[in-house]
N, C-alpha and C positions, 0 to 999 in steps of 0.2 A: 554756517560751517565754522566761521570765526568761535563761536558760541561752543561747540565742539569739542574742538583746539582747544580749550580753556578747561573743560570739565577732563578730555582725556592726558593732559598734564602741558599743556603752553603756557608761554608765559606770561602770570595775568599780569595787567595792564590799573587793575584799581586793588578794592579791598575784597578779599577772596569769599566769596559764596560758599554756606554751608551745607553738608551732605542734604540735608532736609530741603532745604532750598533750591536743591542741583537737581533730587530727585523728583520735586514738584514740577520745575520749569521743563523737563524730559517727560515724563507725565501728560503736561498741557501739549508739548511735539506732538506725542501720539496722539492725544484725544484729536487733536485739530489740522495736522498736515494731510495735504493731500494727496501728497506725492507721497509713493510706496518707500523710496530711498529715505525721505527724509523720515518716515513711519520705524522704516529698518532699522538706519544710524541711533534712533534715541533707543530702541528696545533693546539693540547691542550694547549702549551706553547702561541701560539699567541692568541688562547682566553682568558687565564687568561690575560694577557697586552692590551686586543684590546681597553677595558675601559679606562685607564689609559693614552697610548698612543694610543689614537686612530686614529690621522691624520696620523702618523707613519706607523700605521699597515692599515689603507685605502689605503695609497700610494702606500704600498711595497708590502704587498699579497694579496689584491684584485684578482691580474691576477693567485696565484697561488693559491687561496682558488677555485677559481669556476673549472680551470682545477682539483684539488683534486673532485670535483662533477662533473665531467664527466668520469675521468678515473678510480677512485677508488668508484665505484656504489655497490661494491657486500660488504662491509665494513661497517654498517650500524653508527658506533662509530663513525669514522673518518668521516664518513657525518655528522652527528648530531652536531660534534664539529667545521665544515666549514661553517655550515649555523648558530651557537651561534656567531660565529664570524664576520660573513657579518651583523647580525641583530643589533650584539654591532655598527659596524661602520655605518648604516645607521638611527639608532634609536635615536629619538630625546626625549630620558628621559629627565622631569624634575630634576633637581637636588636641594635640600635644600637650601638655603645660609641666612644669616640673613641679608642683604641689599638687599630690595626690589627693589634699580636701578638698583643694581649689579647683583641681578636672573637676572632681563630683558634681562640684557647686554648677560649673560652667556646665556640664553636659545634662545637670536637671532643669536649668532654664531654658539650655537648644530645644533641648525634649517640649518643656513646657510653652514652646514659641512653636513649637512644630504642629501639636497636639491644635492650637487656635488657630494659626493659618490655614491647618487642614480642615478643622470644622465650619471657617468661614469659607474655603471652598467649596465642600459638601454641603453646605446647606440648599444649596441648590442644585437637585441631581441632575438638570440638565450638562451640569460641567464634567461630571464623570460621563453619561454617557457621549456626550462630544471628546472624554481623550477616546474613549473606544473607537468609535468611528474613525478619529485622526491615527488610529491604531492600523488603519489597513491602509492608509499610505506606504509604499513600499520604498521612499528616500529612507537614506540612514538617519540626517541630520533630524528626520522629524519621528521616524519611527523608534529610534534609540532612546533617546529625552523621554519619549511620551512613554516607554514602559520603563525607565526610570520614576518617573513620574506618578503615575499609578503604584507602582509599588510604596514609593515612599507614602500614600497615601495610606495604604494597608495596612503598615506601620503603626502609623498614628492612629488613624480611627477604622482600625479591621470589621468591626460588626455592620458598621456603617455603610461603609462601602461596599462591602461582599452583599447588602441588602440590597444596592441600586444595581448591582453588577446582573443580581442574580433574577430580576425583574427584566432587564433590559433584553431585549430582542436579542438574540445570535453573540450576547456579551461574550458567553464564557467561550464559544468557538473560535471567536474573534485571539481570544490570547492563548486557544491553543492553537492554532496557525503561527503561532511564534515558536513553534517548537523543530515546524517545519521550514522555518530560515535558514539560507545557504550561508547566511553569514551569522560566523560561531558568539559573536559577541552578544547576539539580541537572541541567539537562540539560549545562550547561559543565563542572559541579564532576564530572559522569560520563565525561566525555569526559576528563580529566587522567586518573579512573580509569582505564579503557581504556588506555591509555597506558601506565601504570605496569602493567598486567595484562600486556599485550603484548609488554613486553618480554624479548626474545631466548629467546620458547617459543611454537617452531613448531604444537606442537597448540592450542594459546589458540586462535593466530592465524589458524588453519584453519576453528576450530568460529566465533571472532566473522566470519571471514568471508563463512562460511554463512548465517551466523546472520542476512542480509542489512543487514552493515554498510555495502560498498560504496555503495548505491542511498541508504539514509541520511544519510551523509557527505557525500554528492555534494550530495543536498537541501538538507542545512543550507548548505553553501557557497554554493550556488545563492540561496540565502534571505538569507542574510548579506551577500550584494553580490561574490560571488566575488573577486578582488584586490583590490578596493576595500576589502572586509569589514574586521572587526576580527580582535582576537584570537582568536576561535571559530573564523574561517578558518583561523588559523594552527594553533590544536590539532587542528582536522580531518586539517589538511596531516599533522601530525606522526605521527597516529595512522594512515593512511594508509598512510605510510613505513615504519611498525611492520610492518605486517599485510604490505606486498608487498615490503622490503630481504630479500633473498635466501633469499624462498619463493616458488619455481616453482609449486606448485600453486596459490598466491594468485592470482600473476600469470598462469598460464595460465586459473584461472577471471575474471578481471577483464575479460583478453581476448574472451572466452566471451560473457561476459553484456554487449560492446559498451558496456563504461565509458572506451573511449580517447575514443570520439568525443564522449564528452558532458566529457572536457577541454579541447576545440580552443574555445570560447566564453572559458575563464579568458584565451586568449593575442590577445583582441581588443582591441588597444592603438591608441587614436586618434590621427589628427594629432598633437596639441598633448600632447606628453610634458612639459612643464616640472611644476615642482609636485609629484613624485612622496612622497607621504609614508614616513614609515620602514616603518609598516605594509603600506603597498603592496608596497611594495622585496621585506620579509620573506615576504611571500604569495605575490610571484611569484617570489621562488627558491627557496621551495619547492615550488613548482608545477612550476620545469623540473627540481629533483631529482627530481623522484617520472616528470615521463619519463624521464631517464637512468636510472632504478630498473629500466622494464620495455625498455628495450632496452642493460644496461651490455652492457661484453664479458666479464663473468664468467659471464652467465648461457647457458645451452647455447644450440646455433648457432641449432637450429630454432626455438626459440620465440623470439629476438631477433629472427630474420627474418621470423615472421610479423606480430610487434609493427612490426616497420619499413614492414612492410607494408599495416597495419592504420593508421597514421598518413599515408601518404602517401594511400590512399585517400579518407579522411576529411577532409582535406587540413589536418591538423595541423603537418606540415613546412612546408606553405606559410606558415603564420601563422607559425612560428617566424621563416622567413626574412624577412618581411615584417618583425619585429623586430629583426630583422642590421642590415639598411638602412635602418633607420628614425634620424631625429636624435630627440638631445634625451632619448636616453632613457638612464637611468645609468650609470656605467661598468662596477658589479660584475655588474648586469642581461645586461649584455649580453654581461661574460666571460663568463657561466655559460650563455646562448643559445647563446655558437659551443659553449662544451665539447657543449652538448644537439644540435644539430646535428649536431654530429660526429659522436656517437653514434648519431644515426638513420641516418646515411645510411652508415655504417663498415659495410663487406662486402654492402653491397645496392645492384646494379646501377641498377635503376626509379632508385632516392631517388640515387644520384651522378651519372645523369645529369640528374636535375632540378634539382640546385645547379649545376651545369655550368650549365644555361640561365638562372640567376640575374643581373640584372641590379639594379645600382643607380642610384638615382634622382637622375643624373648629367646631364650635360649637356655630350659626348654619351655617352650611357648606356654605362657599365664593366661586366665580369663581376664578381660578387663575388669569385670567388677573387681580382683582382688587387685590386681594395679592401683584403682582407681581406690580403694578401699585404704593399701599402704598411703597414699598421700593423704587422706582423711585424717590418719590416729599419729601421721608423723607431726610432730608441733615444730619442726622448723619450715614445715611448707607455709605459702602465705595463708593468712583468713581467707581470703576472699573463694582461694582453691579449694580449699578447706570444705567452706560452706554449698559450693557450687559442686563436690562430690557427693554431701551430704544430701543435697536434693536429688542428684541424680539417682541416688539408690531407693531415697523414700517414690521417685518415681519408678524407678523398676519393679518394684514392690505393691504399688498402688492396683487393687483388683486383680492382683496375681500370686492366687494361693498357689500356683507349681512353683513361681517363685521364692515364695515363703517356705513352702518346704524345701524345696532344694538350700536355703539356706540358714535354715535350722537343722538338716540331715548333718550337715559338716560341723555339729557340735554334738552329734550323737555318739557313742563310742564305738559303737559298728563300723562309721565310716570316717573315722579321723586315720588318717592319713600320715606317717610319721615323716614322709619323704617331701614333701611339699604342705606348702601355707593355701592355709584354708580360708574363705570369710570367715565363718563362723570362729579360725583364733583370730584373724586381725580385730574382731568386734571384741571379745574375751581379753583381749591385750589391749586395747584399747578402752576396754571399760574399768581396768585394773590398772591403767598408769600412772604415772603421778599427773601428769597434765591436767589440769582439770576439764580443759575444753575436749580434749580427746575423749576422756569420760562420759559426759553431754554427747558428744556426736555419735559413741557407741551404744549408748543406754538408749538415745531418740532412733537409731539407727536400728537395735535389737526389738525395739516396740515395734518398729512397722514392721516387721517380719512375723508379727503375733497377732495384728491390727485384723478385727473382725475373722479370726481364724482360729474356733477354741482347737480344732484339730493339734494345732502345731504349740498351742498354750498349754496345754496336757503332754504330748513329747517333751518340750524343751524342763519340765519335772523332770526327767531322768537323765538332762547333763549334769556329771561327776565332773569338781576341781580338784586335782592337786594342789593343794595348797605349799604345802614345804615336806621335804621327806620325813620317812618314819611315823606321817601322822596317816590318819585316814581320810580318803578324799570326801570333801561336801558337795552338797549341792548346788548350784548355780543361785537358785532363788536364796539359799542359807547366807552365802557367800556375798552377795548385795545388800542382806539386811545389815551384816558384820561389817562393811565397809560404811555403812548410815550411823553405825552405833560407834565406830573412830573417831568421830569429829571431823571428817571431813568439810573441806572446803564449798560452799551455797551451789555453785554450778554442779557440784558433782554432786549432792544429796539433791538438788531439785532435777538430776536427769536420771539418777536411782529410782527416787521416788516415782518421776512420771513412767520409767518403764516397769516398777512395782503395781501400779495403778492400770495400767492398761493389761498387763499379764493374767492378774487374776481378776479383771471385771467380766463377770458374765462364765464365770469358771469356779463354781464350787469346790471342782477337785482342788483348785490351785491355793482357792480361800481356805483350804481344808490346810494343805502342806503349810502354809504359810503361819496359820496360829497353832500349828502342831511344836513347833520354836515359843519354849514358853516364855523368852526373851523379848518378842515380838512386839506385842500389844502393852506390857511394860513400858517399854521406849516408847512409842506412839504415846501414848497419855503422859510419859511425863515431857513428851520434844511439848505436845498442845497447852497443856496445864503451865509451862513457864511462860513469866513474863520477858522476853527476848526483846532485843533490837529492831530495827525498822527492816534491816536487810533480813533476819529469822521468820520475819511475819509469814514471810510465802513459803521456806519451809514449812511453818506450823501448819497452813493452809491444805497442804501438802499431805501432809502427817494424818489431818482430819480426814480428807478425801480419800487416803486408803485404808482408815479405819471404819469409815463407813462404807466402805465395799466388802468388809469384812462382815459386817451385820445384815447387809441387804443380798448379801449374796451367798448367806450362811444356810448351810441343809441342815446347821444342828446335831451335826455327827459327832461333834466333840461335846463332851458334857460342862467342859469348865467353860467353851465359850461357845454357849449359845447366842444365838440374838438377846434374848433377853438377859443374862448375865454381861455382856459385853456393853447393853443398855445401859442398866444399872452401877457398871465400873463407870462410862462416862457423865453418869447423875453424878455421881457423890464424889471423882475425883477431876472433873472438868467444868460438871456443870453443862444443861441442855441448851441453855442460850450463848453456853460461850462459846461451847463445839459449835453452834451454828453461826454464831460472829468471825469466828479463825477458820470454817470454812468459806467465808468469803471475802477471803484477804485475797483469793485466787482471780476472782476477777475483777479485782478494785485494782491490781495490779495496773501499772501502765502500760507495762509492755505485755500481755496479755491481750489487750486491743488489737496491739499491733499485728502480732502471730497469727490472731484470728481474720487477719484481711484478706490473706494469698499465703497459697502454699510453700510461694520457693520461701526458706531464712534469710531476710532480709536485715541484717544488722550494723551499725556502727561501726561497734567495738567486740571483741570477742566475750567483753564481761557481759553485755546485751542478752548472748544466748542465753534465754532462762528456758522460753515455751515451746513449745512444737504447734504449731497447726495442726494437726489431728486431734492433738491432746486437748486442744482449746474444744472442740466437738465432741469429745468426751466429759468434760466438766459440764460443758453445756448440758449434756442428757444426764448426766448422773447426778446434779444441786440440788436441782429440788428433789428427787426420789431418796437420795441418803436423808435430805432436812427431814421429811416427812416419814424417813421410818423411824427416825431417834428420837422424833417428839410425839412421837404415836405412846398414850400408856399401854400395859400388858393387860387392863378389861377391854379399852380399843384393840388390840389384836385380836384377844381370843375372839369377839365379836366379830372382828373383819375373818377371822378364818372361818367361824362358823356359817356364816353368810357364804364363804368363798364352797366352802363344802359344800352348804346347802343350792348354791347356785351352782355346783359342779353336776351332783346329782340330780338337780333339776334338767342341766346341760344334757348328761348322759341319757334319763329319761328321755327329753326331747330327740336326742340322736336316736334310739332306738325307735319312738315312733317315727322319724323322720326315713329310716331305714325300711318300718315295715312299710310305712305311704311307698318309697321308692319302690319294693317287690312286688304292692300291689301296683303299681301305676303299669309295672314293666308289665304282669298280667294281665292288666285290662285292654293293654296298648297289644298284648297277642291276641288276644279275645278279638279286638280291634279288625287286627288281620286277617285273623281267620273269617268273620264275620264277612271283611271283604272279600275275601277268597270265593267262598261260598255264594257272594253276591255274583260276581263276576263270569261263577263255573254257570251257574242260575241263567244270567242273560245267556250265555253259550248258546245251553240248553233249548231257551228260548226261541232264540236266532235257527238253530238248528230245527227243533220240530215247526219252525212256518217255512221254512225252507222246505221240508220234507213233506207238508200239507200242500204247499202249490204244486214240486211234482207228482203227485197220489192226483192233485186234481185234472194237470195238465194228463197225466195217464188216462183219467176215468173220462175227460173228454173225448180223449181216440179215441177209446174203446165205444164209447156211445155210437161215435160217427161210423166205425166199423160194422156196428151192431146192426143201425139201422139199413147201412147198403148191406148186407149180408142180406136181413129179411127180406128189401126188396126186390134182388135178384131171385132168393128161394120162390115168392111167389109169381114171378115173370115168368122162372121156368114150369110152377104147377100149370099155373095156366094155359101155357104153348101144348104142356102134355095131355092135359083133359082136351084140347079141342082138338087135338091129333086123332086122340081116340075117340069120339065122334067121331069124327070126321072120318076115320078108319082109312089114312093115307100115311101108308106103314114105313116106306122111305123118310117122309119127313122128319116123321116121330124118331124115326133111329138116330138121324143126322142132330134132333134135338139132344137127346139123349146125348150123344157124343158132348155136342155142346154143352149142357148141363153138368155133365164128369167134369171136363177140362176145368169148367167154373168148380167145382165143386175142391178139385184139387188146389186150385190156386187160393181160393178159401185156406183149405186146409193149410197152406204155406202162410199163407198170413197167420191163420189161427196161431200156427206154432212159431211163428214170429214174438207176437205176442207173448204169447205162454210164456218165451224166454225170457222176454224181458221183464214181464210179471214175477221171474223166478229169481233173477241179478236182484230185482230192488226188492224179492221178500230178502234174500237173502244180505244184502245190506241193512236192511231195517232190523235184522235179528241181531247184526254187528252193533248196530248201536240201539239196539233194546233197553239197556238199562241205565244208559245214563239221559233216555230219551222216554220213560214211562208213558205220559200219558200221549203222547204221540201215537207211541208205539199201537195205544189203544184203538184208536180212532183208526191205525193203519191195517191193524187186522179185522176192523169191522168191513174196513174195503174189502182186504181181499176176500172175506167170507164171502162180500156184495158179487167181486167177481167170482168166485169160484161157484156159484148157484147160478150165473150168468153163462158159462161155461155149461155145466150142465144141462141147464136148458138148450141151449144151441146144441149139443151132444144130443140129447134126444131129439130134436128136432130133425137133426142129420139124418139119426135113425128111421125115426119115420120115413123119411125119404128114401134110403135104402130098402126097406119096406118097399114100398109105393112100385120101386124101380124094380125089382124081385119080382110084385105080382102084375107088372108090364112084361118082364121076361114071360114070363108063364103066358102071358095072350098072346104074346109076339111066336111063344111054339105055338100055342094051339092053332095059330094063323098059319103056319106051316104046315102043318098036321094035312088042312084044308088044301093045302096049295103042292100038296106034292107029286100031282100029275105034272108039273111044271118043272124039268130037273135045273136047267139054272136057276130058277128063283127058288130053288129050294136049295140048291149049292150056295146060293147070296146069304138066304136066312139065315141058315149054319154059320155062316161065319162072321155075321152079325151077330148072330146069337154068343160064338165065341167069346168075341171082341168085348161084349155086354156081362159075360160072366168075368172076364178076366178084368175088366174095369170093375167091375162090383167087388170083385177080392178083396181087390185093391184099395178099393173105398172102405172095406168092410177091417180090412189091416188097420188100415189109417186111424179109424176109428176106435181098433183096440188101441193102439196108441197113444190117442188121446186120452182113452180111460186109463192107462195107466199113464199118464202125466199129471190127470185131475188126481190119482190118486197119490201121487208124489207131493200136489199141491197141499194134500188132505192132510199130507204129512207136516209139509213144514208150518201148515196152519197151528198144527199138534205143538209143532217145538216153537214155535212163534208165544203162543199162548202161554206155553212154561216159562219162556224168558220174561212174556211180560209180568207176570207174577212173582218174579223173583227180582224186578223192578221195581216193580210196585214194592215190594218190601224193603227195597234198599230206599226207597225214598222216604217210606215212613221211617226209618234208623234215620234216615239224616236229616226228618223234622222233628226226631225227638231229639236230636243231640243240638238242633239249635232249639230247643225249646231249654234245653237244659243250663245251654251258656247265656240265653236270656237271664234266666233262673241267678246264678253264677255269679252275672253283672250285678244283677238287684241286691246281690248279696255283699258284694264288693260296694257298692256304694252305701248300703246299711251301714257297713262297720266304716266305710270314712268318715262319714256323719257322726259315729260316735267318737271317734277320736280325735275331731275336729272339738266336739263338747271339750272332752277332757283336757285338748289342747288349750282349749280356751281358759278352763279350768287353770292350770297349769300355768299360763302367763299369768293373769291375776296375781297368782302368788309370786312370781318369779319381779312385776311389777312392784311388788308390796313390800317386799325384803329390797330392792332396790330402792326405792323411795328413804327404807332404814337407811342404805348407807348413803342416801346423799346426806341425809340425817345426821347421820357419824361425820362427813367432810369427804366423802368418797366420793370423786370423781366417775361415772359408768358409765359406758361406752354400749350401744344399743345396736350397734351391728349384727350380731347374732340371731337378735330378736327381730331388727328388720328383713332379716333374709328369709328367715322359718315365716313371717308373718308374710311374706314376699312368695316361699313355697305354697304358703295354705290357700292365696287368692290366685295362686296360678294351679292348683287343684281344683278348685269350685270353677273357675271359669270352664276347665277340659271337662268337668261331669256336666256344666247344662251344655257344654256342644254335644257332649255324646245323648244326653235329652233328648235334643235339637234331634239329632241325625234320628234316632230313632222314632 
């Protein structure tokens, strides 16, 4: 302890020990005491020095502070004061000094000592994952240090360590459990963590955002006073930014789990804006970065527009907007609202017409756009407002041709308006100032309202300027060339030029108006033909690019400047290599790169403005097509036209047979139908006469079994009656007889049983005669079968009647004999009665019958005419499918020939193409793949229809 004393400032006793010396002999304590106290005291002694002599105490107990944090775990002191110590040595504090070369100096070596202590800690990942684990200790003294500690590692060697973190077991859950600390210091000091963990590693930032960091962050903001909050807000903000700057999967789960709408509350800004402190300011712009985050324009279409959409529902745009027009509130505040703005409502219909409907709280009440338009063309607002208007319109505008007209209509003369300010003058006063910047932002500002929309390029031809009284008013396009041809200042003829260049590209009418000024193309060859300055170059470039829009986009209506006249002026007065050298000053440009990165203007200085980002996508497609029509000679034209002709007419050819294939395809595919139709009626049919053949057959077997008990019974009863009469026992025979009637009647009820039903199903059968022919045939052979069945049992009856008549006659004559006897002669008589009035009976019945067999007779008669007139309806309906067989075969003759001629046809079409790659022509086979794509999906449909047939 004496020893102690001595290092922690007593009074030495000899000649004093140096740092190196103090730190070694403290060193050898730990490595070798056994005691926990005395282990404690020297690792407290090397924290109070680690500052001081810090290279010293890196060198020497680095190895023996981390084994103190594996062997001595259950000590919570003596950890707290190994990890104060590892964070001294790897911590790269600023420190004070009053020569500002001299900090540099000092804070690139803390760095450069930090940088090696920390790599000599990592070199061994076991030491990171041991602070993790020492991480869920829940003391302060050891839990605080240690995510000091880790952090300051992150620092130093970030990739390094988010690799061991992100390998390790339950790492990253581990340090978000720090977020859930009741105590605010390690839950802040955890959140720098994060921060430093997060950065630029998309898997970190995946797993913390699983790991339900969003819902958390959001809480603490919410808790913290959201804008208002402190700096907790602001590290929330930042770490936030981490996890969703250009990770889609973040942000499409953010969207997911409904975290936009729990932002619209940060953007509730009261009345009374004064007062805003710097903290607020900071909070709230980074609140509207993190929305340009989930709707920039780098990030793919769909998920920016469902975020756009996801905001405007929520009604997140409205509160933005509600902050556009709000006074009083800061100036950087409210640059970075319009850029957020912008971005929400860029490429999304809903959100650009709801800033359309935006109104400011005016008196009487203005659109925002013209609000926002006045601060654009005012040159005392700042750049930066300036610039961040200037994008918000080129997004209002962006795929919103109602946009674009509504904002070309306010320079038509229909609807100018003399009581109120219009866009269309603020852009017109603004294109016409002296400013030069305002010029640039009204020239870039009137392009996008013409950007891919000839509709509104063709209108904006018939705005008229007043220029000064007494003269006659020009035209808009006249009046920009006139201001190109004053000498005007480089920002304002290169923001002239680019809205000259985009007005009439892809608009003949406008290429027409524009060299109908014979002033025009003058100026253009002599701005390209001078040798100029370095700052002129992009003019000239300029100059070139809308003189070559002039020749490739010429119909040749004007005789003096055709294409090929306009050729020719730049042969002999510019020269063909040099027009195409001074056309591309445009993208040698430096700042032309720049423009071309991102949509918002991102500039310096305001002399910066030269380019537009649209317009850089316009040179891009229009370089080479202007190069290549000015170095083309006029036998190369006439040849590429001839060819284009010839390949036109070939096209047109090909279209019409393409068209006849289509009308035959559409007939063969009815032909197709009907053929199934007729297939389908056919089975019907089919189905129908075996249905009607089993019951004809099911009938024809009653009738059998009918048949044959009927005969049986007929001769039961002849027989009983021939032995009666032998036998000559005249009672019995009568009492037969009675018997024999009663059967004979019941017969008869069945017979007409029968009949009937024989008579429903002729008469069904007749109903469906003709769509059932040969059925029908086969159905009236039956009934002929039965009706001669019939007959014969009719005569048979008869007979029997007969028979029974000349028993009457024996049965008098037996009377005759017997008529000494008066009752049995009073019996016979009235048998005999009984016997005649049954026979009537029977004899009635039987006319009956003959008139039913002849009703049968009949419908046998009209049976036979329907079938005949079936029979004829089905030869018509095999000749009319004989005919579309026919038809078919003939439909596929002629596609086979014009398949030849097709063939024919490419051949040549092939062979004039082959000339213009010849000539240097570029051709494009699309056309020819689809027709050749047509013709193999015809051969295929004619062998199925082979096939089927």
């Amino acid at each position: 302890m004496n020893f102690l004393r001595g290092v922690m400032g007593g009074q030495p006793t000899g000649p004093q020990p140096t740092g190196a010396e103090t730190i070694q002999k403290l060193c050898d304590r730990v490595a070798s005491s056994t005691l926990l106290e005395d282990r404690r005291d020297a690792v407290r002694a090397l924290k109070s020095l680690s500052k001081k002599y810090r290279v010293e105490v890196g060198n020497m107990a680095m190895d023996h502070l981390v084994r103190i944090l594996q062997t001595d775990r259950s000590d919570t002191e003596i950890l707290g004061y190994a990890l104060d110590t590892l964070y001294n040595i790897v911590c790269n504090d600023e420190e004070e000094e009053p020569d500002e070369s001299e900090e540099e100096n000092q804070q690139k070596q803390e760095d450069d000592l930090g940088a090696q202590f920390t790599d000599k800690f990592v070199q061994e990942p076991e030491n990171v994952t041991l602070l993790l684990t020492l991480l869920e200790e829940f003391d302060f003294h050891v839990r605080w240090p240690g995510v000091k500690l880790l952090t300051a590692l992150l620092k130093n060697q970030c990739a390094q360590v988010q690799g061991i973190i992100l390998v390790s077991p339950m790492g990253v859950s581990r340090l978000m459990d720090l977020l859930a600390d009741s105590r605010e210091v390690i839950r802040n000091d955890g959140l720098l963590l994060l921060q430093q963990l997060t950065k630029g590693n998309a898997a970190i930032q995946k797993i913390v955002a699983f790991e339900n960091a969003f819902e958390r962050l959001l809480d603490i903001i919410t808790e913290e006073g959201s804008s208002d909050g402190g700096i907790v807000v602001e590290d929330c903000l930042l770490l936030l930014l981490n996890l969703l700057k250009n990770n889609s999967s973040n942000q499409n789960f953010f969207k997911e789990g409904s975290y936009i709408q729990k932002m619209k509350p940060w953007f509730e800004v009261g009345d009374d804006n004064s007062g805003w402190s710097a903290q607020k300011v900071t909070n709230l712009h980074l609140m509207l970065q993190l929305v340009r985050v989930m709707v920039s324009p780098v990030n793919s279409p769909g998920a920016t527009a469902s975020c756009q959409k996801a905001m405007f529902q929520c009604g997140l745009l409205q509160q933005l907007c509600t902050i556009l027009m709000a006074t009083g509130v800061p100036a950087d505040i409210l640059t970075e609202t319009i850029n957020t703005v912008s971005e929400v409502i860029r490429g999304s219909e809903v959100n650009q017409d709801y800033f359309a409907s935006v109104n400011a709280p005016s008196n009487p009440p203005r659109p925002a756009i013209v609000v926002l338009l006045m601060s654009m063309v005012n040159e005392r607002q700042p750049f930066v407002l300036r610039c961040a208007v200037l994008y918000c319109f080129q997004c209002f505008l962006y795929k919103n041709h109602k946009g674009q007209g509504e904002i070309v209509a306010t320079l038509l003369p229909s609807t100018i308006d003399a009581n109120s300010i219009s866009a269309g003058q603020l852009l017109c006063g603004g294109l016409f100032s002296a400013d030069s910047l305002s010029n640039w932002c009204a020239a870039v500002a009137l392009a996008h309202a013409l950007q891919d929309n000839l509709t509104q390029k063709e209108q904006l031809l018939r705005v008229q300027l007043a220029t000064s009284l007494g003269k006659p008013p020009v035209s808009l396009l006249q009046q920009c060339t006139n201001i190109l041809s004053q000498g005007s200042r480089v920002q304002t003829k290169v923001g002239l030029l680019m809205l000259l260049c985009t007005w009439i590209s892809n608009c003949p009418i406008a290429v027409m108006h524009f060299l109908h000024n014979q002033d025009n193309v003058p100026f253009l060859t002599g701005q390209i033909s001078e040798n100029l300055g370095e700052d002129e170059r992009l003019v000239q470039g300029l100059c070139a690019l809308l003189l070559g829009i002039c020749i490739y986009y010429n119909d040749n209506s004007l005789d003096n400047y055709t294409k090929e006249k306009l050729k020719q002026l730049i042969e002999k007065r510019i020269g063909k290599e040099n027009f195409v050298e001074k056309l591309g000053f445009i993208t040698k440009h430096e700042l032309y790169s720049r423009a071309a990165q991102k949509p918002q203007p991102a500039f310096s200085t305001p002399e910066h403005m030269l380019f537009d980002h649209e317009f850089t996508k316009l040179v891009k497609e229009l370089e080479g097509m202007i190069t290549k029509a000015v170095l083309k000679s006029s036998e190369e034209e006439k040849k590429e036209e001839e060819v284009k002709k010839t390949l036109e007419q070939h096209d047109s050819i090909v279209t019409q047979y393409k068209e006849l294939i289509r009308e035959q395809d559409s007939q063969i595919n009815e032909l197709k139908e009907q053929v199934t139709l007729l297939a389908s009626q056919n089975e019907k049919m089919q189905s129908t006469m075996t249905q009607q053949l089993s019951q004809i057959q099911q009938h024809k077997d009653q009738y059998n079994i009918l048949k044959l008990k009927l005969g049986k019974d007929n001769q039961q009863t002849g027989n009983q009656a021939e032995a009666a009469h032998v036998n000559g026992l005249q009672p019995e025979e009568l009492s037969q007889l009675r018997e024999q009637l009663e059967e004979l009647q019941r017969q008869n009820q069945l017979l007409q049983t029968q009949l009937g039903e024989k008579d429903s199903l002729i008469t069904s059968l007749k109903a469906e005669g003709v769509s059932s022919a040969e059925g029908s045939t086969s159905e009236v052979t039956v009934l002929q079968r039965e009706l001669e069945l019939l007959k014969a049992q009719l005569q048979k009856q008869t007979a029997e009647v007969t028979q029974l008549q000349s028993e009457r006659q024996e049965l008098l004559r037996g009377s005759d004999t017997t008529a000494a006897v008066p009752g049995e002669n009073s019996l016979y008589t009235e048998k005999i009665a009984e016997l005649e009035s049954r026979l009537s009976a029977q004899t009635a019945e039987n006319q009956k019958l003959k008139a039913e067999v002849k009703t049968l007779l009949e419908s046998q008669e009209s049976m036979e005419r329907d079938l005949a007139s079936a029979t004829s309806t089905a030869a018509i309906m095999q000749a009319e499918k004989s005919k579309l067989q026919q038809e078919v075969q003939e439909s596929k003759k002629e596609q086979d020939d014009l398949l030849m001629l097709l063939a024919d046809q490419d051949q040549k079409i092939l062979s004039l193409k082959q000339r213009l790659k010849d000539l240097g022509e570029t051709i494009e086979d699309e056309d020819d793949l689809d027709s050749k794509d047509q013709f193999d999906d015809d051969d295929d449909e004619e062998e199925e229809e082979e096939c089927d047939e």
